[in-house]
N, C-alpha and C positions, 0 to 999 in steps of 0.2 A: 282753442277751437270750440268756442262754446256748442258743439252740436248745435241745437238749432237755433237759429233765429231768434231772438226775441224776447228767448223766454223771460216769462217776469217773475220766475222762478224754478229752481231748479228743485229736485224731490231729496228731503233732506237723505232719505232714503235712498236716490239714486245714486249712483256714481257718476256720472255721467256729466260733466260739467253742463250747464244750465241751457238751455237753450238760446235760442237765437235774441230775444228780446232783454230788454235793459233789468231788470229782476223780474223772472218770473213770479205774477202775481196770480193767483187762484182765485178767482168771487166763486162765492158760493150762490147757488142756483138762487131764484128770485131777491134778490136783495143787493144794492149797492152802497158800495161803502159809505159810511160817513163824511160829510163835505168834507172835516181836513182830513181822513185818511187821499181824498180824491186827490185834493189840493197838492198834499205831499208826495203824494205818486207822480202827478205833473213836474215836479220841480224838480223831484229823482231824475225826469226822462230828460229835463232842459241839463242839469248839472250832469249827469254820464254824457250826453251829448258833446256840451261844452268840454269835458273831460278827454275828446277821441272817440267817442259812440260808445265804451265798455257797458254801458249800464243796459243797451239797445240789443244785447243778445245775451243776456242771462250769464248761467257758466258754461264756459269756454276754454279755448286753451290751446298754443298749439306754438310757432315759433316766433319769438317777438318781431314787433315791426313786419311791414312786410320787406320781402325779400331778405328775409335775416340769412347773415351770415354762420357761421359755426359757430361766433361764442355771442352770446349777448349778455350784457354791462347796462350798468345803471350809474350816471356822473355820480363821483366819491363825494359825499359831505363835507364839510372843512375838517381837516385834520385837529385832532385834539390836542391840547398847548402840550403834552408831553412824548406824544409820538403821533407816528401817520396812520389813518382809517383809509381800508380797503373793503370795498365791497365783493361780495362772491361772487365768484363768475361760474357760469356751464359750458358746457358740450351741449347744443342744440342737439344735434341726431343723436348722437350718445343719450340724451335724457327722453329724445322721443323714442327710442328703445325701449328705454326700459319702460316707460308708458305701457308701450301698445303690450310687450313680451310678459312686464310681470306684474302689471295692477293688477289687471282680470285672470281668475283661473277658469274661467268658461266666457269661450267664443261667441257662444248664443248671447250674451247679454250685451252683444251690438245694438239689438233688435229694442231692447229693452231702453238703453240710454237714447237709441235717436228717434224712437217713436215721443218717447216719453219729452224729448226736448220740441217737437213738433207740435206738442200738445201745448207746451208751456208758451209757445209762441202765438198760437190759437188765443190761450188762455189771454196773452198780453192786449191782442186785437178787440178782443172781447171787452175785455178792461175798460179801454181806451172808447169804446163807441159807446160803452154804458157812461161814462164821464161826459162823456158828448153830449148824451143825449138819447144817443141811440136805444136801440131793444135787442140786441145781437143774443142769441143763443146759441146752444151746444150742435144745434142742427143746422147754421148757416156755416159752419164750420165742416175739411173733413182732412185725412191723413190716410194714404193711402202707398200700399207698397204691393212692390211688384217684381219678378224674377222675371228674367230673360235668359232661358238658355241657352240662346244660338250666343245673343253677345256677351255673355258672362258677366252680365249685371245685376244689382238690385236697385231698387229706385224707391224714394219713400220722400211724399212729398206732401204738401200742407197747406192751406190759403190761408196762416197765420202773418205776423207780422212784416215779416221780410226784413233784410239787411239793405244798408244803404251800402255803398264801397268805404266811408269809413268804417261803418258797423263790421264789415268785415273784415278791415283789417284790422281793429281793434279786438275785435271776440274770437278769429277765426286762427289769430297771429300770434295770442300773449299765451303763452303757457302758465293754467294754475290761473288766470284771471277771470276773478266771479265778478260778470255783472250783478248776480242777483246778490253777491253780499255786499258792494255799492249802495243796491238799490234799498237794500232793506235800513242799511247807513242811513241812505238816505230819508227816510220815509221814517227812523227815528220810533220812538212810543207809538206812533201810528201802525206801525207794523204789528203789534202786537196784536189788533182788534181781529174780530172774528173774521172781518169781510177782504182780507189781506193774509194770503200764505204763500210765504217765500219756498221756493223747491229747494234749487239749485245752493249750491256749497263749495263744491271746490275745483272748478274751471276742468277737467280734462276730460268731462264723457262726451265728447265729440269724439277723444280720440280713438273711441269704441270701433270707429269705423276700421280703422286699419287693421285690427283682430280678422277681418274676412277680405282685404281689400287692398291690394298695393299702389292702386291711384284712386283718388278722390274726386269729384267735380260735386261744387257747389253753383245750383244756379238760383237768384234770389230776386227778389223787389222788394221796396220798404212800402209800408202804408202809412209811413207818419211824415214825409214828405211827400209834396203836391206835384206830379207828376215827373216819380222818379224814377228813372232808367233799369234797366235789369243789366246785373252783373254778374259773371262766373269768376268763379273762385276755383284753382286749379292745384293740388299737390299731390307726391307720392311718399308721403312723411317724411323724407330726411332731412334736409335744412331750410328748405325754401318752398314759395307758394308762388302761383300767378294768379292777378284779375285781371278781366279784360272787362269790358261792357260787350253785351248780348246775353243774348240768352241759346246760341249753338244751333238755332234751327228749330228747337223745340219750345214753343211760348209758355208760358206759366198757364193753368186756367183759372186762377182767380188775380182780381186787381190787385195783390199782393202775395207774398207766400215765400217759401224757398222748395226747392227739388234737390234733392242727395243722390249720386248717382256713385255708387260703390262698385269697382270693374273686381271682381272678385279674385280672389288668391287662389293658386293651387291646392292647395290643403283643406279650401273648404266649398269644392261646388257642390256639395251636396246639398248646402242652402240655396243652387240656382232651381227649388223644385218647390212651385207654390203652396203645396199644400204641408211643406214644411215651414215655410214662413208662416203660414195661417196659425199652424200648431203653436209658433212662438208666439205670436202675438194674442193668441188667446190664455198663453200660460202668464206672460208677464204685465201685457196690457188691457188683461178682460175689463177691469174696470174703468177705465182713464174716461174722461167725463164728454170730449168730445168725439166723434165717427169714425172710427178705423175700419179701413175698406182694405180687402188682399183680394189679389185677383185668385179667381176660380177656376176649375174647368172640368164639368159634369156631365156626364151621357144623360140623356132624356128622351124617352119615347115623343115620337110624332106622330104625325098622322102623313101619310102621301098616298096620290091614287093608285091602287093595284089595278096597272095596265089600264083595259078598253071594259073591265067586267063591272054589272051594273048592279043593284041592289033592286029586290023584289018592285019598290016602287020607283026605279028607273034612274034613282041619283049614281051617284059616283061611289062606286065600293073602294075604300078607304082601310090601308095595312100601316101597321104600328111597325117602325123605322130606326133604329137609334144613333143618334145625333151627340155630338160632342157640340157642347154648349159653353162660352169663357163669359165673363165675366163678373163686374166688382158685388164681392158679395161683405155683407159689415160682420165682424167677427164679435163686436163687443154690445152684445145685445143687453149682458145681463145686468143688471142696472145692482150699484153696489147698497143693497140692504141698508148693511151695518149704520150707513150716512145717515137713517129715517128714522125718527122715534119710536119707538116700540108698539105706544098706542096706534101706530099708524099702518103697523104690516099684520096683516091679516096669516092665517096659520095656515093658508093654503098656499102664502106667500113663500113664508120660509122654508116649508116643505118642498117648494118647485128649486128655490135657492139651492138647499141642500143637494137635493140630487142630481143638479150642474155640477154643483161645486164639487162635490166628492165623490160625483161617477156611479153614484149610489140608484137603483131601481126602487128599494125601502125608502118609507119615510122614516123620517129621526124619532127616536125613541122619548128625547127630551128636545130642547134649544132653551139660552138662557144671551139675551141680550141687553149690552148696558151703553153706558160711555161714564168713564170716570174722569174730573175733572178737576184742576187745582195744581200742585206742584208738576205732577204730571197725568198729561192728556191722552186717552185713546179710546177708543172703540171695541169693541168685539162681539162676534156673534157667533157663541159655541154652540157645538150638536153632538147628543149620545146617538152613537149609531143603531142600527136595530140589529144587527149582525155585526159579529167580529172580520174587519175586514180581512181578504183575503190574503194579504202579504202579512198578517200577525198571525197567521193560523199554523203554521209553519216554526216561525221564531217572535214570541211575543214580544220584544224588542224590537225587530228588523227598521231598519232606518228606512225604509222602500215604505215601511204603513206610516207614515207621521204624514198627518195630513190637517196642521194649522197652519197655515200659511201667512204672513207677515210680510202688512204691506204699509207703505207710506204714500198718501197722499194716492190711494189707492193704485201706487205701483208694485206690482209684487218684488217682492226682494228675492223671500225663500221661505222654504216652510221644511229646514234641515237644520234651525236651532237648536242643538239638544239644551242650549243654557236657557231655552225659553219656559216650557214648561219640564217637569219631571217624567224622567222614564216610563213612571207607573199611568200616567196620563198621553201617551203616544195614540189611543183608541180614539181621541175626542176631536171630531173635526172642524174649522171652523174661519172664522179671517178677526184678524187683530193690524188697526189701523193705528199707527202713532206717530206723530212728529219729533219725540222725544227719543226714539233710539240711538242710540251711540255706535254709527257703526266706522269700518274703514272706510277710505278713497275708493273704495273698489265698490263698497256697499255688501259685500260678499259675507262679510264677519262682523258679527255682532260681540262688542267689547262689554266686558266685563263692569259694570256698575252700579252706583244705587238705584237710577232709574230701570235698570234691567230687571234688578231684583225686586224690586216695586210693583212692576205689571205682574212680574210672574206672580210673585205672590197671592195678587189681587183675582186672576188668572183661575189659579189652583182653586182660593177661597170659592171662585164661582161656579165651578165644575163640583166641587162637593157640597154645595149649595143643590146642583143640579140634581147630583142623586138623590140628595133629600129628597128633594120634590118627587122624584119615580118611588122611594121608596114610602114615602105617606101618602101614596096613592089610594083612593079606597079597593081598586083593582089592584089585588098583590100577584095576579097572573103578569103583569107587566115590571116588576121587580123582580118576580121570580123567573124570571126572561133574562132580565139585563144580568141580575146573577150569574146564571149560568153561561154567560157570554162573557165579561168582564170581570168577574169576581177574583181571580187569581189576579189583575191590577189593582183590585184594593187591595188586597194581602203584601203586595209586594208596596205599597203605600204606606200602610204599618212598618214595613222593614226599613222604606229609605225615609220618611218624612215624619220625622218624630211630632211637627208642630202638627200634625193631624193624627195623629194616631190611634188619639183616643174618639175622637170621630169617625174616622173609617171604621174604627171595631165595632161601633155602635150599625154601620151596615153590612157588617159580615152574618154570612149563613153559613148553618153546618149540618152537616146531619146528625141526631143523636142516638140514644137509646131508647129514647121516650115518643121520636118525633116520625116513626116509620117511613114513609115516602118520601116524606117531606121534609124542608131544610126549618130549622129553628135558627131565631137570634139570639143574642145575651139576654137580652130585656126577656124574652120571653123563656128562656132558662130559668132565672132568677126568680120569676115568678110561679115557679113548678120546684122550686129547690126545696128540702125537708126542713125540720124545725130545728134550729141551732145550726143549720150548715152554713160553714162561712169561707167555706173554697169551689171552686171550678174546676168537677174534674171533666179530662179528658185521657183519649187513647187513642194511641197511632196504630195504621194499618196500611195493606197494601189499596185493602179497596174496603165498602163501608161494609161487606158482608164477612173482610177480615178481623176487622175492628172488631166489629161485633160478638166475636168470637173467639177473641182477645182473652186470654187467662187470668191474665193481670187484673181484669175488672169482674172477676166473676162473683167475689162474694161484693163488690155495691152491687151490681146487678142486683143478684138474690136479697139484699135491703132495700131495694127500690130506691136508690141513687139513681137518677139522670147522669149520664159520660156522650160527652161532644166526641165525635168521630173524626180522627184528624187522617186523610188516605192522599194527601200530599209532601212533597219533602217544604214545598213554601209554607203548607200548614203551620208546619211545626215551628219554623222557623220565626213565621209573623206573631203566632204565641208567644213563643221566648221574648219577642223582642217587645209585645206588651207588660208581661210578668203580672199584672194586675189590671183592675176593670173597674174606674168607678160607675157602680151604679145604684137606682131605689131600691131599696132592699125591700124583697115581701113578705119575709120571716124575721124574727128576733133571732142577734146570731151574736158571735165575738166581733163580728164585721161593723154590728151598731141594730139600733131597732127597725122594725118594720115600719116603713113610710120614708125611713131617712136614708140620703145618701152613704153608702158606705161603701170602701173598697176591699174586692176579692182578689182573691190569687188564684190562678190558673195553675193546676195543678195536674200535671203526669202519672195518672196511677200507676204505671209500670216504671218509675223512682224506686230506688233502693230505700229511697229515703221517707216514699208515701208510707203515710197510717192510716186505717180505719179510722173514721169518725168515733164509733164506740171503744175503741181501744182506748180513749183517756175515760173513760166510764168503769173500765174492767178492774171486778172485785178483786180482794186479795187470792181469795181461792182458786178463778178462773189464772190469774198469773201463777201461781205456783202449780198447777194444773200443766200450764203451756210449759213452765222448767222443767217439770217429771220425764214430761213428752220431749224435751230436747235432749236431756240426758240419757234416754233409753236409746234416740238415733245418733249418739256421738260416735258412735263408730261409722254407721252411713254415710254420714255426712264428711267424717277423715276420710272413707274411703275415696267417696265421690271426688274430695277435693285433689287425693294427688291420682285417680285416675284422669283429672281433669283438669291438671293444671297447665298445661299451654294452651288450654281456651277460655278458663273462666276464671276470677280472681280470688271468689271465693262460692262456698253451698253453704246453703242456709235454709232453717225450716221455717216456710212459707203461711204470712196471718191471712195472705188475700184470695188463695188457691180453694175453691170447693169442690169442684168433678175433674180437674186436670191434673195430672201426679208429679207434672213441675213444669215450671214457667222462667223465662230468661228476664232480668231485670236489670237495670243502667243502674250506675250509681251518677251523681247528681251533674255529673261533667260528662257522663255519658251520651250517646245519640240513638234515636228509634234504629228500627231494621228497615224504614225507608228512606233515614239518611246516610247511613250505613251503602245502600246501594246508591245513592247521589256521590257520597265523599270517595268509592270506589268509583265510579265511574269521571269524576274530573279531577282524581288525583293525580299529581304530577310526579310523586313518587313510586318506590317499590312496593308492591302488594304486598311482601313478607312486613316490610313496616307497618305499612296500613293495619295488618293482621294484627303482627300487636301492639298498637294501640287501644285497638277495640275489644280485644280479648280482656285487658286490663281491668275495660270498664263493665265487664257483665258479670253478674252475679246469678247462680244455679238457685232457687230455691225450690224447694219441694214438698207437696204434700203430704204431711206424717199421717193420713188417716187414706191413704190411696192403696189401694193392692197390691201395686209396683212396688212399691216403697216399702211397704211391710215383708214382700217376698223376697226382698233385698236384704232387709232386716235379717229375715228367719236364715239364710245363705251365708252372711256373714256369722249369725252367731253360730253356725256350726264350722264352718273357715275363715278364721278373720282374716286369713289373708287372700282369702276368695279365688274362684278358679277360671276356669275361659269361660264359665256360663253367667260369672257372677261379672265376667267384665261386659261381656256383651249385654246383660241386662242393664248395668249400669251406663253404658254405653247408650244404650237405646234411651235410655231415661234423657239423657242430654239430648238426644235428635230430636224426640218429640218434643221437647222446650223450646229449640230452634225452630222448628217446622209451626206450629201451633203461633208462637209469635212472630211470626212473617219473615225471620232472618233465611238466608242464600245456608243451604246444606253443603258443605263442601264436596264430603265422601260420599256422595249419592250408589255408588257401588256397596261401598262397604252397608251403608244403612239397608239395602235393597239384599243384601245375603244377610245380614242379622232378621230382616222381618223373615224373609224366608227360610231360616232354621227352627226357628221360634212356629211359624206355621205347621212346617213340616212334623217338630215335634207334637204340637196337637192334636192334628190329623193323625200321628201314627205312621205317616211315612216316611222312607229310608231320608236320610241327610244327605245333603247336597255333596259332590265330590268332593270340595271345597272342605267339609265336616271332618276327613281322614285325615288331615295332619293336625286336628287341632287335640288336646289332652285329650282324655277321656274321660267324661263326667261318673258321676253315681249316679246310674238311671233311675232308680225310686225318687230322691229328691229331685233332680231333673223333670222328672215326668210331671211330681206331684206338682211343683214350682212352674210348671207351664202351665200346666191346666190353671193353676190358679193366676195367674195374670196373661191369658190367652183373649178373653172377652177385651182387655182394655187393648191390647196391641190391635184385634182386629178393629 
């Protein structure tokens, strides 16, 4: 049942078998095809003709023969000389079941296949008078649909080709029968040229209809015979159809055409409501080349006389009235871009496009428009938004913000391909037109191939093409816009797409140490890095005022090292997954000389594993200096570690620490304190796990020239086995490690009664109740041992 009429082609992209005419053919706006493309299109229409009409309604599909019985048979071939050939046979109703019930997973794409087959039948009339002779354009043409809610109809009708009563039982009858892939049969190498595009595919988006509709009526006339009768065509999809001649009462309005009259199903009148029909047909057929009209129905002030009362100069005093107003208003105004050359759309063009197309009040921050050509063909016309749309504000994934939509032969299909572009590009709105996609019967699923992977690619390539262009902008106020909106989609670009990776890093910002308010890039890192520095460091934080203040980086700070501020868990993440950066080097370093490329490593100050830069500089003396100093605190440091070993794996005295009296460190398998709070918060395991795994990986270091440390010192070497002042001191030493490096304090009670005895003895006053069962210390050292590490706690 080829849907409509005629068509002389069907959308490779629709589902919908082809419309009404013998292949739907497509000319492209001012140009007709080459004589033998003409020539061979002619002979297409005589040979489907001669064939039964198949070729005279595109694809179609529905029960063979008219009047078919339950099974329909094709005569067996000759048997072959060693056994007998059978051909397969069906379940007519049975196969139109599973049609109507399981091709389509949405009902709305009724709307989609029979408008779009209406169009294709236009398209063939068109064809056919430009071959003639004729001048027919898109605007003598129109498709028009309509809801009736008292009789529980829709109507969607066309003054394209028409059927003749073979054409209709030929295209209306055969299940799976494409005229339009006869026609393109037919038409041979010819089909290939530009002024010839076949739609239609595989015969059954007529049957789209029975998704909203338990009887059908088709009423048609042909335009390619000289004064040919009108016929209706009558079924309720299960095995059988009727024609009669007439047209029911109601005449066609053009010399030719078909009318679809769908008596709608229980389960879906809520399509008998026009101005949901209107909403379909601007979702799936905005752009379709000829007039789509839906009926309207709008309140509109008037004007009528108020009563006998008169106006200062004697006229008739006149009151604003509100009036319900119907009629046909055209939905597809918006003329498809993508089809025009570049040089030809002006930037006030695209801008009005964009903010139809994506609902958007902003103009687009970029647009980047091409057509690629060759193995495979299509169009596209992408836009960076200027705002993050409102459905990714929420869940930067959310499948509701994907907003490129993919269409064929300017019919939309969908814009829910996740295989189309990648995740990290779901922000970038836009339309991509191709005839090469490979999709199902249904049109719904886009299948897996090399042409799929070809656009995409091509796709991606153009979108990071795009930010180029924003970000060598001479205005970096407009980079540092789009930054701030999108930037955590390039980061997660770096994570999922390796073949870009080192490109996207080249447009990442960050904040650093050096760059105050403002975000720095690599490149301009690099050209602020010191003499011989040949790594990238960085430090993680909750937020950039944590980082900042980061322990781990205190003595680069104090050498005037630049550290990139990383206060994301994706931060961290998109790092690891570069490990290095090539870039110009602007110092002499191990990396290579200044001018030349070389590559760095991104580097974690807060590594168990980080050095100082000058530490491979350090004389012998300064090293046997630091042994003296680790030998004097090897008791600290035992003690530290079994007061603290169900949380850290090892203490150590600390090369990077200068004003902090210790600092919590990862070892090289370790994770920050803000993945830490990611890997708790979507672990799927037990907490007490989670705990120790993460305890394994931290390391206490501490600084041997800190007061704490030293008062620790002087405590132990008077009890080496230390008392409840020496635990709680030591005790504290670890919280402020935790605390300072951004990690979750578990014991928040207990750290809140140690600062508070520790206070209290400063000040002098009584201990907390809490203080009575614990030992009793030696007040002199106590006293003397507070006072002196009282300045650092407070």
């Amino acid at each position: 049942m080829a849907a409509f009429v005629g068509a002389l082609s069907g959308t490779p992209l629709r589902t919908a078998a082809a419309a009404r005419a013998p292949a739907a053919v497509s000319v492209r706006p001012r140009r007709v095809g080459p004589l033998p493309a003409r020539r061979a299109a002619r002979a297409a229409l005589r040979m489907a003709a001669d064939a039964g009409g198949d070729g005279a309604a595109g694809d179609a599909g529905s029960d063979a023969g008219a009047g078919a019985g339950a099974t329909a048979t094709a005569p067996p071939p000759p048997a072959a000389a060693d056994g007998e050939t059978f051909q397969f046979q069906a379940e007519v109703s049975r196969v139109m079941k599973l049609i109507i019930n399981s091709l389509y997973s949405n009902k709305e794409i009724f709307a989609r296949e029979l408008v779009s087959n209406a169009s294709d039948a236009c398209d063939k009339k068109r064809f056919l008078s430009l071959t003639d002779g004729g001048a027919a354009s898109e605007t003598d043409f129109f498709i028009r649909v309509k809801a009736d809610g008292d009789a529980k109809t829709i109507t969607i009708e066309d003054n394209g080709i028409g059927m003749t009563k073979q054409e209709l039982i030929a295209n209306l009858g055969s299940i799976a029968t494409s005229g339009t892939a006869k026609f393109a049969e037919a038409l041979g190498e010819s089909a290939k040229t530009d002024d010839v595009t076949l739609i239609g595919q595989f015969g059954v988006g007529f049957y789209a209809a029975f998704l909203v509709a338990d009887h059908v009526t088709v009423v048609s006339r042909s335009a390619t015979a000289a004064s040919s009768p009108t016929y209706t065509w009558t079924s309720d999809s299960e095995s059988s159809y009727t024609i009669s001649e007439g047209d029911g009462g109601v005449p066609l309005e053009g010399d030719s055409g078909t009318r679809i009259t769908l008596h709608v199903k229980s389960g879906s009148m809520e399509l008998l409501e026009n101005h949901r029909l209107g909403d379909l047909l601007r979702r799936y057929s905005e752009f379709i080349a000829f007039p789509i009209y839906a009926w309207e129905t709008s309140t509109e002030m008037v004007d009528e006389p108020d009563g006998e009362e008169k106006n200062e100069d004697g006229t008739q005093k006149m009151k604003k009235v509100p009036t319900t107003v119907s009629g046909w208003a055209q939905v597809n105004k918006l003329k498809p871009l993508w089809m025009r050359r570049p040089r030809e759309v002006e930037e006030e063009d695209y801008n009005e496009f964009y903010k139809t197309l994506a609902k958007d009040a902003l103009a687009p921050m970029a647009h980047s428009h091409f057509a690629v050509e060759g193995d495979v063909e299509f169009r596209a016309v992408l836009f960076t938004p200027s705002m993050l749309p409102y459905e990714l504000q929420q869940n930067m994934f959310d499948e509701a913000g994907r907003m490129l939509k993919l269409y064929v032969k300017r019919v939309f299909i969908s814009d829910k391909f996740e295989e189309f572009v990648p995740r990290w590009l779901c922000f970038v709105r836009g339309v991509v037109d191709s005839e090469d996609l490979p999709l199902n019967v249904s049109r719904e699923i886009l299948q897996q191939s090399r042409v799929l992977r070809i656009i995409s690619k091509r796709l991606v390539r153009k979108c990071v093409d795009m930010f180029k262009e924003i970000a060598g902008r001479e205005d970096q106020a407009d980079y540092t816009k789009f930054w701030s909106q999108f930037g955590r989609y390039l980061k997660a670009g770096i994570i999922d797409d390796s073949d870009y990776a080192e490109e996207l890093a080249g447009l990442t910002r960050w904040y650093s140490s050096a760059s105050g308010d403002d975000v720095t890039s690599f490149g301009e890192y690099v050209g602020r890095m010191k003499e011989g520095q040949s790594e990238i460091y960085y430090v993680t934080g909750s937020s950039k005022a944590a980082a900042a203040s980061a322990p781990a980086m205190e003595k680069l700070r104090s050498a005037g090292y630049e550290v990139l501020y990383l206060t994301e868990a994706i931060d961290e993440i998109s790092i690891q997954s570069l490990s290095t950066i090539k870039m110009k080097l602007a110092v002499d370093s191990d990396a290579g000389k200044a001018g030349e490329e070389g590559t760095l490593k991104l580097v974690d100050v807060a590594k168990e594993s980080f050095k100082m830069p000058s530490e491979a500089d350090k004389s012998d003396q300064d090293k046997a200096k630091d042994e003296a100093a680790a030998a004097e605190l090897t008791d600290v440091t035992a003690y530290l570690q079994t007061l603290l070993t169900k949380t850290v794996a090892k203490v150590t005295l600390s090369e990077r620490l200068t004003e902090s009296p210790s600092a919590i460190v990862q070892s090289d398998f370790g994770v920050s304190p803000t993945m830490e709070r990611y890997m708790r918060e979507n672990s799927a395991t037990g907490s007490s796990d989670m705990e120790q795994y993460l305890s394994t990986a931290r390391t206490l270091e501490i600084n041997p020239d800190h007061p704490i440390v030293l008062s620790l010192k002087a405590k132990l070497s008077a009890d080496k086995d230390g008392d409840a002042s020496t635990e709680q001191l030591g005790t504290l030493l670890y919280d402020l490690a935790l605390l300072t490096g951004g990690y979750n304090l578990a014991d928040t009670a207990g750290f809140a009664s140690r600062v508070s005895k520790l206070v209290s003895s400063a000040v002098g006053a009584p201990a907390p109740p809490a203080a009575a069962a614990a030992p009793k210390e030696d007040p002199p050292a106590a006293a003397s041992e507070s006072k002196a590490i009282d300045p650092e706690v407070v």
